[in-house]
C-alpha positions as CSV (number, residue, x, y, z in Angstrom):
1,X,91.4,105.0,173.0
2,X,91.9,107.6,169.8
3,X,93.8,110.7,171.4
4,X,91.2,112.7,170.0
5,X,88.4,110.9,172.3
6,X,87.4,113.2,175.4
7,X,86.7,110.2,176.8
8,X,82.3,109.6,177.5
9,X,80.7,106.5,177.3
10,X,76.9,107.5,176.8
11,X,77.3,110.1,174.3
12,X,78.6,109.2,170.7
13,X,81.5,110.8,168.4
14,X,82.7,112.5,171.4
15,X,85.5,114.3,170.4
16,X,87.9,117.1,170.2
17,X,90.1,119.4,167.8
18,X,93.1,119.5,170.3
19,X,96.3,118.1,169.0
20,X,95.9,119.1,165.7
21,X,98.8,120.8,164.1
22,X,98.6,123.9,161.8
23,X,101.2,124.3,158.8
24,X,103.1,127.3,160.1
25,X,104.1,124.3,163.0
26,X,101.3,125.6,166.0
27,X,98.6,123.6,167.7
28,X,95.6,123.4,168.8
29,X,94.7,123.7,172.7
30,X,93.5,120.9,174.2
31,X,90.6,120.5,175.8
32,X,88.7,123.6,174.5
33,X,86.8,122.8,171.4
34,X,84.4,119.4,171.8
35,X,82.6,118.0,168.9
36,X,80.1,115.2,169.9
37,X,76.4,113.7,168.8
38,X,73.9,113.9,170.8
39,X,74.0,114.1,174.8
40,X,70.5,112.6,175.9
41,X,72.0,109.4,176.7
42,X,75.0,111.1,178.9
43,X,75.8,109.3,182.0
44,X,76.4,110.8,185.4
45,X,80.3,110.6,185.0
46,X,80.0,112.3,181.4
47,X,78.1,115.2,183.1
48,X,80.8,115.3,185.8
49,X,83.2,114.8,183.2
50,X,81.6,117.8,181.0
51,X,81.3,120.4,184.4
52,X,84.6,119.3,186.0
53,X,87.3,118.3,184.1
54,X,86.4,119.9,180.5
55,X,84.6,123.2,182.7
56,X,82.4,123.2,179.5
57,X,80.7,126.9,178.9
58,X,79.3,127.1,176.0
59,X,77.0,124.3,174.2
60,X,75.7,124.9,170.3
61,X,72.8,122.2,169.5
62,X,72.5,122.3,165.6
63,X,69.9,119.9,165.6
64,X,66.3,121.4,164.1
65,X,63.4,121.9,166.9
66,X,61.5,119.0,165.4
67,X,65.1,116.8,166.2
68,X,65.8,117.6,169.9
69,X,62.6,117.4,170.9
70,X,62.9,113.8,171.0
71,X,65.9,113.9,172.7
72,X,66.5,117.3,175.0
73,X,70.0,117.8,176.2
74,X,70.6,117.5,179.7
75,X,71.4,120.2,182.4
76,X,74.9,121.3,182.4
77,X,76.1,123.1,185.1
78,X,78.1,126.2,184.6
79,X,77.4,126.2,180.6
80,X,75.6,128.3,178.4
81,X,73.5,127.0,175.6
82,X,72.3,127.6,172.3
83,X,70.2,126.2,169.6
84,X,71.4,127.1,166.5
85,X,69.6,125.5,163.1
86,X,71.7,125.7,160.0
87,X,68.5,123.9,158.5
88,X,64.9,125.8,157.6
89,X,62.4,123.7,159.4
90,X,59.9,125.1,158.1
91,X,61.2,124.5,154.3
92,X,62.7,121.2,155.3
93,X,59.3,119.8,156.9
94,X,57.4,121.3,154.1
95,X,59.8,119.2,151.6
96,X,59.8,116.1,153.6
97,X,55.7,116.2,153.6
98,X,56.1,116.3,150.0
99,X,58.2,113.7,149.4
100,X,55.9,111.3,152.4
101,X,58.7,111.4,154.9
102,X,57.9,112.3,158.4
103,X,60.8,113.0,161.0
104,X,59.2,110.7,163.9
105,X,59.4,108.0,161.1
106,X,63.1,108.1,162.0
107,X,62.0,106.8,165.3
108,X,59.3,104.5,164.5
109,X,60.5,103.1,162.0
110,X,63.5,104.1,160.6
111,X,64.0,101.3,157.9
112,X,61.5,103.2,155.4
113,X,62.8,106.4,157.0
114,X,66.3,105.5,156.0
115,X,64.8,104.4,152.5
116,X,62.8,107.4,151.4
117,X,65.5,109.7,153.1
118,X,68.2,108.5,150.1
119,X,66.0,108.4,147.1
120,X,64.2,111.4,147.9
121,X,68.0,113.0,148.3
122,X,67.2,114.4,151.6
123,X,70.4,112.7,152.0
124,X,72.9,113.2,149.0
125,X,76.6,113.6,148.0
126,X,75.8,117.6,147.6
127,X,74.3,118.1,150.7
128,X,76.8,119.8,152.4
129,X,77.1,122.6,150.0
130,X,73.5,123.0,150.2
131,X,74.4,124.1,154.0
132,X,76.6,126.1,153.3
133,X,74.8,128.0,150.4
134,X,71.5,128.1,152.8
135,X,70.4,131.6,154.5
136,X,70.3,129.4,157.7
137,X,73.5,127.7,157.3
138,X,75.0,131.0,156.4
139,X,73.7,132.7,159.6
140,X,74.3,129.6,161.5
141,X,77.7,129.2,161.1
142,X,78.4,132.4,161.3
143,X,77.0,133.2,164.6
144,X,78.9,129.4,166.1
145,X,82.1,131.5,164.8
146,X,81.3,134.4,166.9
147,X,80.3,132.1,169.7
148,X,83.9,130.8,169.6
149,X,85.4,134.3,169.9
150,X,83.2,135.2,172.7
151,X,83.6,132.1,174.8
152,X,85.4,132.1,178.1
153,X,89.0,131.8,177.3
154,X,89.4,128.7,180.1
155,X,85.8,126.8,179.8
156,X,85.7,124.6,176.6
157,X,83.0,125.4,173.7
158,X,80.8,122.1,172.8
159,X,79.3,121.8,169.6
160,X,77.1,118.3,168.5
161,X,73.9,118.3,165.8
162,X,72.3,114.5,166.3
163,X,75.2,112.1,165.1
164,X,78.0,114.7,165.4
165,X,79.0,114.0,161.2
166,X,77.6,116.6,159.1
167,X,76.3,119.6,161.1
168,X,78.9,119.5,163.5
169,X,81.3,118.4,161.0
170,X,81.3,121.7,158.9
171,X,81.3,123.6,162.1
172,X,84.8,121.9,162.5
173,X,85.9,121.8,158.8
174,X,85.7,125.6,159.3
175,X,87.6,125.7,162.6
176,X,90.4,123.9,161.6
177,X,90.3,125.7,158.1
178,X,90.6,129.1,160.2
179,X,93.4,127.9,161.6
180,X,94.9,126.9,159.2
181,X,95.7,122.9,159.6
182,X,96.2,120.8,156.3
183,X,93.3,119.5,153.9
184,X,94.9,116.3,155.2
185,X,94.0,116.9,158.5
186,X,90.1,118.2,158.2
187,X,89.5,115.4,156.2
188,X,91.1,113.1,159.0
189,X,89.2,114.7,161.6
190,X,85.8,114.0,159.8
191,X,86.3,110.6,158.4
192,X,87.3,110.1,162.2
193,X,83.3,109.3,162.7
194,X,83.7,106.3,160.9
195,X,85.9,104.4,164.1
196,X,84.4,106.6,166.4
197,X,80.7,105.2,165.6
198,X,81.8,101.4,164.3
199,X,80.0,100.2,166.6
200,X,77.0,101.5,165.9
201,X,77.6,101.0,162.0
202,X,78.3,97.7,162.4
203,X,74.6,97.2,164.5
204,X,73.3,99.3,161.5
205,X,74.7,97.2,158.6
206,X,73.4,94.2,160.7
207,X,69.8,95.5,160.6
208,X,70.1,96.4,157.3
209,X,71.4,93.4,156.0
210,X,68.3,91.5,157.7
211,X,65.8,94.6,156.4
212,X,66.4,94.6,152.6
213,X,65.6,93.1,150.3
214,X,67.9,91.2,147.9
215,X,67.5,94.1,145.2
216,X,68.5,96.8,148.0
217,X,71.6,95.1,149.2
218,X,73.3,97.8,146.8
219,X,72.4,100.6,149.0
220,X,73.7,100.0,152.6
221,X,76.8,102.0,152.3
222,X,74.9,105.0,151.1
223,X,71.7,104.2,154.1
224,X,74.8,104.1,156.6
225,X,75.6,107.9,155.3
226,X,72.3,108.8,156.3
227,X,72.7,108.2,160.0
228,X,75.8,107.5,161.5
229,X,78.4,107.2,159.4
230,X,80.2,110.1,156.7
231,X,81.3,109.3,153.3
232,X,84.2,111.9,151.9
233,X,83.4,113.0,149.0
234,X,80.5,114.7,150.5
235,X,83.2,117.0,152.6
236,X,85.3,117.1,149.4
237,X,82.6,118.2,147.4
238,X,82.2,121.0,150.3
239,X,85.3,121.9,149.5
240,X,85.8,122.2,146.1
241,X,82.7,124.3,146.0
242,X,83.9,126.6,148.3
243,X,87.1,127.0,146.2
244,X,85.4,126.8,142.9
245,X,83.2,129.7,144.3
246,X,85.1,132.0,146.5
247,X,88.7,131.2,145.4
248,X,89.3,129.5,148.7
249,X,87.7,128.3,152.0
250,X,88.5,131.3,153.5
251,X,87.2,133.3,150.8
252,X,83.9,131.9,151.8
253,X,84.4,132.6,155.6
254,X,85.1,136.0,154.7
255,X,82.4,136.9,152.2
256,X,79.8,134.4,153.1
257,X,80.1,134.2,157.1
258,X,81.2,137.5,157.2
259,X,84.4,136.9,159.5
260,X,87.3,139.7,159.2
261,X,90.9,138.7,159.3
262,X,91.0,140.5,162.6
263,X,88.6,138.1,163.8
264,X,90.1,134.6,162.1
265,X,93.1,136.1,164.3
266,X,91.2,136.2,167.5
267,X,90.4,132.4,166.6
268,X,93.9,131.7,166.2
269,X,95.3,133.2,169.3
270,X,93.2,132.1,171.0
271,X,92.8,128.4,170.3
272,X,96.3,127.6,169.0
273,X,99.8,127.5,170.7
């Protein structure tokens, strides 16, 4: 098992940021900050799992209405939670209509969902920088930051979108960024999806192998991207904008998410020892 796994069996990416060392030689706490995907599928022993050992108290769902609809979370006892969209629905339904893609096409049939989701660029190397430069990602992010300073110092904060890669990614990109752990180490942390959710990659290059045609073979890595697994340029590219833009990631948290250095040093006392 990868020391970063918290150790559920129904509920994928599951995850945390403990462990992780900072340059200045601290680390983070374990146990307090969860990144996962979705947690429909949780078993019984997750849930304990979740309530007892992890005494989780916060929950941030960044999946879109339209998203968890199909697939609520389940009750967990003793935890606060909240739905926080870094996408515009609204503009992101309105877009999708244009371009013929319907979200319960994901579901139903998720081949052509897949398809039109890449060559429409739904789905595209510069995506993540769109959330970040969004009015919604903006407020998004920044309010999951203030949820971090705010949560009970000894009940863990849980974070998950639908596939725990992108959404939930950034939310840990910025995290770790805050305090202050090597580029190294964010990008190890979020290419971590790809051994976390083999298994399910390997199903999906299966049926995607036995769905295209001959002409499409080209395009499975980037139709992998789309669901479950991360590419990292698309986090480098984050990156580099950020830096390009704002002198540094932190210059971005600062100006763009609003979060003071008295705050970032909440974070850090907080989270690190």
């Amino acid at each position: 098992m990868n020391k970063q796994s918290i150790g559920l069996t129904g509920v994928s990416n599951a995850r945390e940021l403990g462990g992780y060392k900072t340059i200045d030689g601290r680390i983070v706490k374990s146990g307090l900050l969860l990144r996962t995907g979705r947690l429909d599928k949780a078993t019984a022993e997750d849930i304990r799992r979740l309530e007892v050992d992890y005494k989780v108290g916060v929950i941030v769902d960044f999946r879109m209405p339209a998203e968890a609809v199909h697939a609520p979370d389940p009750d967990i006892s003793g935890a606060e939670r909240y739905s926080i969209s870094i996408i515009n629905e609204a503009e992101m339904i309105k877009q999708q209509k244009q371009k013929g893609i319907d979200m319960a096409m994901m579901y139903s049939d998720p081949l052509i969902f897949l398809k039109m989701a890449l060559e429409s660029k739904v789905v595209h190397p510069g995506m993540y920088i769109d959330f970040l430069k969004s009015n919604a990602g903006k407020a998004g992010f920044a309010r999951f930051l203030r949820l971090a300073i705010d949560a009970p110092h000894d009940r863990a904060l849980l974070w998950h979108c639908t596939s725990g890669k992108d959404r939930t990614g950034i939310a840990a990109m910025l995290l770790l960024e805050i305090f202050g752990v090597s580029k190294e180490t964010i990008m190890e942390d979020f290419l971590l999806t790809n051994e976390f959710n083999r298994e399910k990659i390997e199903k999906m290059r299966e049926f995607l192998d036995e769905g295209l045609e001959p002409t499409e073979k080209h395009l499975v890595n980037d139709l992998l991207v789309v669901l479950d697994g991360v590419n990292g340029s698309y986090m480098e590219n984050a990156l580099e904008y950020m830096k390009s833009e704002y002198g540094s990631v932190m210059g971005y948290i600062s100006s763009e998410l609003q979060l003071s250095d008295a705050d970032a040093e909440i974070l850090r006392n907080k989270y690190l020892v």
